[in-house]
Structure formats: structure tokens, C-alpha cells
Residue frames as a rotation matrix with the C-alpha (Angstrom) as fourth column:
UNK 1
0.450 0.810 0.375 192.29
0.393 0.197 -0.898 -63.01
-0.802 0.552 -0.229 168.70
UNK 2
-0.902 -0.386 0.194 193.27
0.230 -0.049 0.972 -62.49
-0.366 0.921 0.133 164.97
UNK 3
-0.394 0.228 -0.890 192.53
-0.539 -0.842 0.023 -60.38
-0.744 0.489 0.455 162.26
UNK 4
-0.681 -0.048 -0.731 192.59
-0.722 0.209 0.659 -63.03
0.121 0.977 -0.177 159.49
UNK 5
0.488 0.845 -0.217 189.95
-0.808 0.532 0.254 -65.06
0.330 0.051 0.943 160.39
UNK 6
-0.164 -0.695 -0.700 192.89
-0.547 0.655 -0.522 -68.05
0.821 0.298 -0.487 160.14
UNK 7
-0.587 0.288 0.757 191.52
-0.608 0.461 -0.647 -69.72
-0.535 -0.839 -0.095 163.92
UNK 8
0.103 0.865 0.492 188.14
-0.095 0.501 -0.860 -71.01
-0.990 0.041 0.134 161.87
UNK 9
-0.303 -0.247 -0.921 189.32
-0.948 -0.018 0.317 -70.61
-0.095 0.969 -0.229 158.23
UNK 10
-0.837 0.004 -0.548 189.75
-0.111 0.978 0.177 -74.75
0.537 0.209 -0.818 157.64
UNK 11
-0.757 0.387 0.527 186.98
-0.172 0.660 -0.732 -75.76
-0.631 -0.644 -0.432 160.02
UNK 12
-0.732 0.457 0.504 184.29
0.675 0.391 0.625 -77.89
0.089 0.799 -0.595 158.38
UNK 13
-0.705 0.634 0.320 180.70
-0.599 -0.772 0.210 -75.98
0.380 -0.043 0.924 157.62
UNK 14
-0.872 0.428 0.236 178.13
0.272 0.826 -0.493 -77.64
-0.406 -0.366 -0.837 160.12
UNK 15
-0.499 0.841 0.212 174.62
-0.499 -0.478 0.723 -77.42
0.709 0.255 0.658 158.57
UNK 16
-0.595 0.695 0.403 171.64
-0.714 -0.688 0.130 -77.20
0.368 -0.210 0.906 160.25
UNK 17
-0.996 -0.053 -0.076 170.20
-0.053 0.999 0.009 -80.14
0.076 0.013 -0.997 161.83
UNK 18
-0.364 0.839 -0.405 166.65
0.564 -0.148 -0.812 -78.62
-0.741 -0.524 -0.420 162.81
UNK 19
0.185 0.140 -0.973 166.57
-0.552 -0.804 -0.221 -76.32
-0.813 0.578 -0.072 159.86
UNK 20
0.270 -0.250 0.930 166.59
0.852 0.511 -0.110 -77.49
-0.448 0.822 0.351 156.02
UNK 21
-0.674 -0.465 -0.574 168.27
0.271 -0.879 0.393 -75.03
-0.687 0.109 0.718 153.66
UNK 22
0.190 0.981 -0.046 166.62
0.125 -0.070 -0.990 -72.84
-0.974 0.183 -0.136 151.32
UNK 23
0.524 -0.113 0.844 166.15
0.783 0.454 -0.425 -73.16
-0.335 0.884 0.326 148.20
UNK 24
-0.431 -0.901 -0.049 168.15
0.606 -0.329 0.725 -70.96
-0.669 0.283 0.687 146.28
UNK 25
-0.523 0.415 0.745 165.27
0.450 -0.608 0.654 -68.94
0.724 0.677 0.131 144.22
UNK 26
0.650 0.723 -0.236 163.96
0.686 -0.424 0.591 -68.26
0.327 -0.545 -0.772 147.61
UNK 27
0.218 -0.840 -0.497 167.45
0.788 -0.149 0.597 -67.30
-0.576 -0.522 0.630 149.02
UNK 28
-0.580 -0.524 0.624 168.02
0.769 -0.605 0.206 -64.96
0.269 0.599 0.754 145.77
UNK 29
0.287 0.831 0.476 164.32
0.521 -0.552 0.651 -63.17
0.804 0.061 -0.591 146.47
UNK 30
0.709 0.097 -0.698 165.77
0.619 -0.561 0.550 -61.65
-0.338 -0.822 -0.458 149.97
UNK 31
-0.643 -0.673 -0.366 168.67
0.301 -0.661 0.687 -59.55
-0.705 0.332 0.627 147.25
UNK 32
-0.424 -0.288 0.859 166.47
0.885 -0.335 0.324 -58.67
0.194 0.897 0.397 144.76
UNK 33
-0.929 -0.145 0.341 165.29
0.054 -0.964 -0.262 -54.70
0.366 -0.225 0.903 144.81
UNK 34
-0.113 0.864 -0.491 162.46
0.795 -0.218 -0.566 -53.26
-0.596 -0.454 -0.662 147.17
UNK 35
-0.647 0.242 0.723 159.96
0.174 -0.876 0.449 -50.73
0.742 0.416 0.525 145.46
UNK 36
-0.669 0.473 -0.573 158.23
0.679 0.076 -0.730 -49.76
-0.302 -0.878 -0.371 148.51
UNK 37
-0.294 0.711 -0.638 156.21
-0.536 -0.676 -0.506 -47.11
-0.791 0.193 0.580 146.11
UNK 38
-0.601 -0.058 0.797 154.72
0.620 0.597 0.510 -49.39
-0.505 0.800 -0.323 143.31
UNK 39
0.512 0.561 0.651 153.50
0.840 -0.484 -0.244 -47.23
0.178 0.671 -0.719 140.47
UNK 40
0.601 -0.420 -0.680 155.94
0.103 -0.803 0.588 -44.55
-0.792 -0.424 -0.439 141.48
UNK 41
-0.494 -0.869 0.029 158.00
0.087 -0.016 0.996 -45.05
-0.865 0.495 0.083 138.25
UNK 42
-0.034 0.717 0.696 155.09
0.974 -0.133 0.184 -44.69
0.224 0.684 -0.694 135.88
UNK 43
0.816 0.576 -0.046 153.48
0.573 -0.817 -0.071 -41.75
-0.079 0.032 -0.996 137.41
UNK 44
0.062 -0.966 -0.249 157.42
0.374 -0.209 0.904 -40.52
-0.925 -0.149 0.348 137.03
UNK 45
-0.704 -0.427 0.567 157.86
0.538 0.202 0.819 -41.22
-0.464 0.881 0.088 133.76
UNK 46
-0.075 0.929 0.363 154.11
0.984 0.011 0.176 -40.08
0.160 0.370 -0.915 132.75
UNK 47
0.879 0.308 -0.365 154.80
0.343 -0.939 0.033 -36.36
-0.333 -0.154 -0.930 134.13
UNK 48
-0.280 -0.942 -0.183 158.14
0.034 -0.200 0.979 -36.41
-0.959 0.268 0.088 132.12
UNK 49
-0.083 0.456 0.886 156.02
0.957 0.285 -0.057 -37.23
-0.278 0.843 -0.460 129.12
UNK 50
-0.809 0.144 -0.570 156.06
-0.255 -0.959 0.120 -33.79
-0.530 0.242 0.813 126.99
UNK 51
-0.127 0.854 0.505 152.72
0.907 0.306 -0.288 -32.99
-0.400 0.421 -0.814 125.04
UNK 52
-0.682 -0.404 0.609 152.04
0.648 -0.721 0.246 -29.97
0.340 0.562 0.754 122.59
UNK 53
-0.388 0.602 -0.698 149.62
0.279 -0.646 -0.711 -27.52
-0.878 -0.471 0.083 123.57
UNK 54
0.051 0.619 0.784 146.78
0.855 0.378 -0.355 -27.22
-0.516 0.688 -0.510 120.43
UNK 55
-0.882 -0.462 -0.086 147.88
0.381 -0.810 0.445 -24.43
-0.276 0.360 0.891 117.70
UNK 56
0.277 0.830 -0.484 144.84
0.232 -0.547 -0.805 -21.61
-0.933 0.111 -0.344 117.49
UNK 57
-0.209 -0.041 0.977 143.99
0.971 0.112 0.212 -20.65
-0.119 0.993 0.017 113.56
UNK 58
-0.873 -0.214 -0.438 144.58
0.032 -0.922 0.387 -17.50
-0.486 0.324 0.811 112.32
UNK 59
0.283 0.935 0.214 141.10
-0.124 0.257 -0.959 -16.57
-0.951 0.245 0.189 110.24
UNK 60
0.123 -0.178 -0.976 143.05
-0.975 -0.207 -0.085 -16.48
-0.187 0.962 -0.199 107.14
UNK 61
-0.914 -0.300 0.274 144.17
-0.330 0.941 -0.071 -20.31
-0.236 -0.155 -0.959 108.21
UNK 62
-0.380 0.884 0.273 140.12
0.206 0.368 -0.907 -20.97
-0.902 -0.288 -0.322 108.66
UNK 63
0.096 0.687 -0.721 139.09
-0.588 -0.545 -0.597 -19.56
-0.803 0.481 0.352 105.59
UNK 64
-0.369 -0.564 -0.739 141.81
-0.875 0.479 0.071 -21.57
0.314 0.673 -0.670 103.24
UNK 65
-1.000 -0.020 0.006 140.52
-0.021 0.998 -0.062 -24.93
-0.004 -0.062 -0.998 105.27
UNK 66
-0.129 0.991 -0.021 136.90
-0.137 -0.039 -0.990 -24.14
-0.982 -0.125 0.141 104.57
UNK 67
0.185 0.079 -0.980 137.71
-0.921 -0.333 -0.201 -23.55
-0.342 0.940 0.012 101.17
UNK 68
-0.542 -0.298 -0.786 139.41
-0.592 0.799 0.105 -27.01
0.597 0.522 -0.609 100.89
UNK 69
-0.934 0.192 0.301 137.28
0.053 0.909 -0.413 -28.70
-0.353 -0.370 -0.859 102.85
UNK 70
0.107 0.915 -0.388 134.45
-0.499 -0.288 -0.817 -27.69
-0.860 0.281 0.426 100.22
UNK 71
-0.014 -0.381 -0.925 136.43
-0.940 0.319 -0.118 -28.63
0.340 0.868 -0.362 97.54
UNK 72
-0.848 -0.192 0.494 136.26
-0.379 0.872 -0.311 -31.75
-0.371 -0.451 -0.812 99.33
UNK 73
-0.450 0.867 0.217 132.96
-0.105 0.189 -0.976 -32.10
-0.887 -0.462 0.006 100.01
UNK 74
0.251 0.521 -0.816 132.50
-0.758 -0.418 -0.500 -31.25
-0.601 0.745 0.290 96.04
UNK 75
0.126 -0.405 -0.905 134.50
-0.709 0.601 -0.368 -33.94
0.694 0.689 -0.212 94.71
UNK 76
-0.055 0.219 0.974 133.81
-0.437 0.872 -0.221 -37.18
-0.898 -0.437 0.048 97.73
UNK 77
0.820 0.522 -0.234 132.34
-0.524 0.523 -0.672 -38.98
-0.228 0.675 0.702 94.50
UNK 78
0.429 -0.862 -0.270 136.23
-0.219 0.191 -0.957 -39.12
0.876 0.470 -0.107 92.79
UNK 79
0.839 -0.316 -0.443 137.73
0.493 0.095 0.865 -40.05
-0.231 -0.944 0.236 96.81
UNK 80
0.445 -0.590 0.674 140.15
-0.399 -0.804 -0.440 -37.34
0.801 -0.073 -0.594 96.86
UNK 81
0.347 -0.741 -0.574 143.57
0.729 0.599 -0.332 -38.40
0.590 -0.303 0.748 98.00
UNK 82
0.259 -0.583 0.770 145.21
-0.341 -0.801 -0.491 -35.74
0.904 -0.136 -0.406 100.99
UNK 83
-0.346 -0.387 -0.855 146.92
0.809 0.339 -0.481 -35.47
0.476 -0.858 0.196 103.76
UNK 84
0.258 0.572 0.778 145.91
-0.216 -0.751 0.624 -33.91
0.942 -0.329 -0.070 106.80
UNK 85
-0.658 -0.655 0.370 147.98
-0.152 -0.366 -0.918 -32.42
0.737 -0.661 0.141 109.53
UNK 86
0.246 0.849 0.468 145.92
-0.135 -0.448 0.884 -32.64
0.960 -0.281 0.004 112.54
UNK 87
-0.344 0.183 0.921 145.40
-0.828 -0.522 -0.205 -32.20
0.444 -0.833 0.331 116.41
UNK 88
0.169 0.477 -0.862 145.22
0.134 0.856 0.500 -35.50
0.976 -0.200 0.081 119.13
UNK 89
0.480 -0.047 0.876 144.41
-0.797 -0.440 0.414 -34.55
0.366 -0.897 -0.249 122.30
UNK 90
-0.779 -0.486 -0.396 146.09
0.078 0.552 -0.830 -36.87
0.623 -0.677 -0.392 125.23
UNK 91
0.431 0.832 -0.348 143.77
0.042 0.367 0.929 -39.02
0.901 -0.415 0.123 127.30
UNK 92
-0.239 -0.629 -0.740 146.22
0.841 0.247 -0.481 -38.43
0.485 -0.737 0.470 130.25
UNK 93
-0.230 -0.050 -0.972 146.96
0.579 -0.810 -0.095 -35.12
-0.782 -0.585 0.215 130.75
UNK 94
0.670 0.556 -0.492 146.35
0.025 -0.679 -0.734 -31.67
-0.742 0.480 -0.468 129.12
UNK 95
0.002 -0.201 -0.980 147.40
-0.669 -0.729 0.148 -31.25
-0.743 0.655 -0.135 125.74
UNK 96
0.796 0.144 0.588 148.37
0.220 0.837 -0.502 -34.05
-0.565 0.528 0.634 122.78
UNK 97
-0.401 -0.832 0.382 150.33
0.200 0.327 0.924 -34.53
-0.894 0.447 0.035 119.85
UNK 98
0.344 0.569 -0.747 150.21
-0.791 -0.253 -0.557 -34.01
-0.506 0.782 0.363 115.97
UNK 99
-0.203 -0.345 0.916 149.80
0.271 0.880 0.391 -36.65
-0.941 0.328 -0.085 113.60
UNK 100
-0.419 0.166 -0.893 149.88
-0.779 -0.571 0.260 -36.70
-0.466 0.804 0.369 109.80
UNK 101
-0.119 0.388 0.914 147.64
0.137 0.918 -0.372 -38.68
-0.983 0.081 -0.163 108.03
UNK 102
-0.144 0.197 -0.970 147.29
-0.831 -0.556 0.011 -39.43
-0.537 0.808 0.244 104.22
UNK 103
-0.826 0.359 0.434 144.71
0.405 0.914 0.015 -41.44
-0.391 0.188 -0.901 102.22
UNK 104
-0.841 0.418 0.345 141.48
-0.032 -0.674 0.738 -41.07
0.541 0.609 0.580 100.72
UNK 105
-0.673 0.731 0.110 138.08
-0.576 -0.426 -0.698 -39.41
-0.464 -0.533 0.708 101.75
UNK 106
-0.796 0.601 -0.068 135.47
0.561 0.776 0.289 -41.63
0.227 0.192 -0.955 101.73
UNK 107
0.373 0.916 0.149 132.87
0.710 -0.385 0.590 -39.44
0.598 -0.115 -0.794 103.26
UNK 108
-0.773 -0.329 0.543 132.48
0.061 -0.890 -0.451 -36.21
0.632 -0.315 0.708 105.27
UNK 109
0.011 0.852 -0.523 129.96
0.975 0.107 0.194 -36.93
0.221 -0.512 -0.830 108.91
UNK 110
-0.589 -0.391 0.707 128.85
0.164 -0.915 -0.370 -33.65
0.791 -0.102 0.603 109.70
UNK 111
0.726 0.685 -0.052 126.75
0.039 0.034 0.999 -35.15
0.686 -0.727 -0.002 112.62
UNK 112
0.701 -0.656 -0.281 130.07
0.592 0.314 0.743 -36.41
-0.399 -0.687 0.608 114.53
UNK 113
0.836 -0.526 -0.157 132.14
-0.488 -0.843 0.225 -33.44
-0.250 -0.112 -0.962 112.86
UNK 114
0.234 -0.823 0.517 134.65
-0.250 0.463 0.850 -36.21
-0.939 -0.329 -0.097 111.35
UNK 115
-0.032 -0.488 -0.872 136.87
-0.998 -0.027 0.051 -36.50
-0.049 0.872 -0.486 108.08
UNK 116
0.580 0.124 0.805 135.94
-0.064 0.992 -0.107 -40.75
-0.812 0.011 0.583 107.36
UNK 117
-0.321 -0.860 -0.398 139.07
-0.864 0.093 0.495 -42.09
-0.388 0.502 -0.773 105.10
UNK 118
0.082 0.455 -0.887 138.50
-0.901 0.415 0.130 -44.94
0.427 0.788 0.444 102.99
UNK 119
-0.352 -0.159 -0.922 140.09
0.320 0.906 -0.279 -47.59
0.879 -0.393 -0.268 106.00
UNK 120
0.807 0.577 -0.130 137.34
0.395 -0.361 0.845 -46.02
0.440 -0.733 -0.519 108.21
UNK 121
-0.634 -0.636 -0.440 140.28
0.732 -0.310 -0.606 -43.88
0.250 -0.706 0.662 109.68
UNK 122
0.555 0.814 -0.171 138.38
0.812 -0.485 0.325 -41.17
0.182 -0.319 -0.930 111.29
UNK 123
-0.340 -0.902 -0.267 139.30
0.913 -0.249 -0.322 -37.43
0.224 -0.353 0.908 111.88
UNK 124
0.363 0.821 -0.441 137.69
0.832 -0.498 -0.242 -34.47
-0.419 -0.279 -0.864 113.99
UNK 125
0.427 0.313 0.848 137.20
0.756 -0.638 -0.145 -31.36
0.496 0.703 -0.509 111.94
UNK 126
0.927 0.293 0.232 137.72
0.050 -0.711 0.701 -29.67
0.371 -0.639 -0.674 114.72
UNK 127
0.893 -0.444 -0.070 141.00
-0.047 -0.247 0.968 -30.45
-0.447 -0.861 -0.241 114.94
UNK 128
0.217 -0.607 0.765 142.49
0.976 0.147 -0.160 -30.51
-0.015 0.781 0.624 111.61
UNK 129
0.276 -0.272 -0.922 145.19
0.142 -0.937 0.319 -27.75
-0.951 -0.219 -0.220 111.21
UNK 130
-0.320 -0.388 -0.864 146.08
-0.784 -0.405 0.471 -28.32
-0.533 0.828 -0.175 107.44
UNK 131
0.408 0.338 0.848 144.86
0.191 0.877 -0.441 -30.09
-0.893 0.342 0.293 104.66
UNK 132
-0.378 -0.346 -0.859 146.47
-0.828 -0.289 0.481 -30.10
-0.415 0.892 -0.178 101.26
């Protein structure tokens, strides 16, 4: 017996009389990768996700955003253009993210505790950390 194959090298290939071949998109499906955990790369990625942990106000911080969020409240009529720094929690997991927004006040709900921008953006009071 030989190493090089060099007995069967040249012989013809006999196909299959009893068998048809397979197609060739089935043939590729038996190489392509097994996830035997599906959703196992999400819930990966998703506890790699980083998130901020909500910054507590100082009372001097609270006093200065009462003050401007009167001055707000006094001048709604003229929509008053600011931005505002603020707190979004994360529907996932514990903490969120800051976003800055800037546009004008349209109104102030003080049923739903929310800063209403003129393109109905919407922001809780409760979680604004700066307004200028």
C-alpha cells in the first residue's frame, strides 16, 4: 500500500446510482457555524454594555435649578430657548445615560413632572441635572 494515494488517483468518480446529489446550498448548510446557545451573543454583548449611575445634586445645585426653572416658568409666554443636561434611565438594566437637549419650552406639566419643548420633546424634572 502507498502513501500517495497514486493506486486510485486517475480512477473515474462513480456517482451514486440510488442516491441523487445534493444540491449545493444544502451541501454548504452542513459547514456553516453551529450556535447551540441562540441569544447567547446578545445577552453577552448587553452585560458589556456600560451605563452611568444617576449624579445626586448638591442643594446648592437644587437651588440654582429651581431658580431657573422659575425663570422659566416666568417667561413660557416668550418660549425660552435652553439646553438641558439631563438623566435617561436604561430600560435594561440599572442605570442610563446623559443626553443633552436644546430647543424651546413650550410648556411646563407639573402633573407628569415634565419639561414639554416646542417638538413635543418631553423631559422629567426629576431628572434634569443642568439647565442654562
Amino acid at each position: 500500500m502507498t502513501d500517495d494515494y497514486s493506486d486510485i488517483i486517475n480512477l473515474p468518480y462513480r456517482k451514486s446510482k440510488k442516491h441523487p446529489p445534493m444540491p449545493v446550498h444544502d451541501r454548504a448548510a452542513q459547514f456553516a457555524p453551529f450556535a447551540a446557545l441562540t441569544g447567547y451573543d446578545e445577552a453577552i454583548d448587553e452585560t458589556a454594555r456600560l451605563t452611568d449611575k444617576k449624579l445626586e445634586l448638591s442643594e446648592e445645585q437644587i437651588r440654582m435649578l429651581n431658580e431657573k426653572m422659575h425663570w422659566l416658568e416666568e417667561n413660557l409666554g416668550s418660549r425660552p430657548m435652553v439646553t438641558v443636561y439631563f438623566f435617561v434611565p436604561d430600560s435594561k438594566k440599572a442605570g442610563g445615560s446623559y443626553m443633552t437637549v436644546h430647543g424651546n419650552v413650550r410648556r411646563i406639566d407639573h402633573t407628569e413632572r415634565k419639561l414639554i419643548f416646542t417638538d413635543d420633546y418631553k423631559v422629567n424634572i426629576d431628572d434634569i441635572y443642568t439647565l442654562i
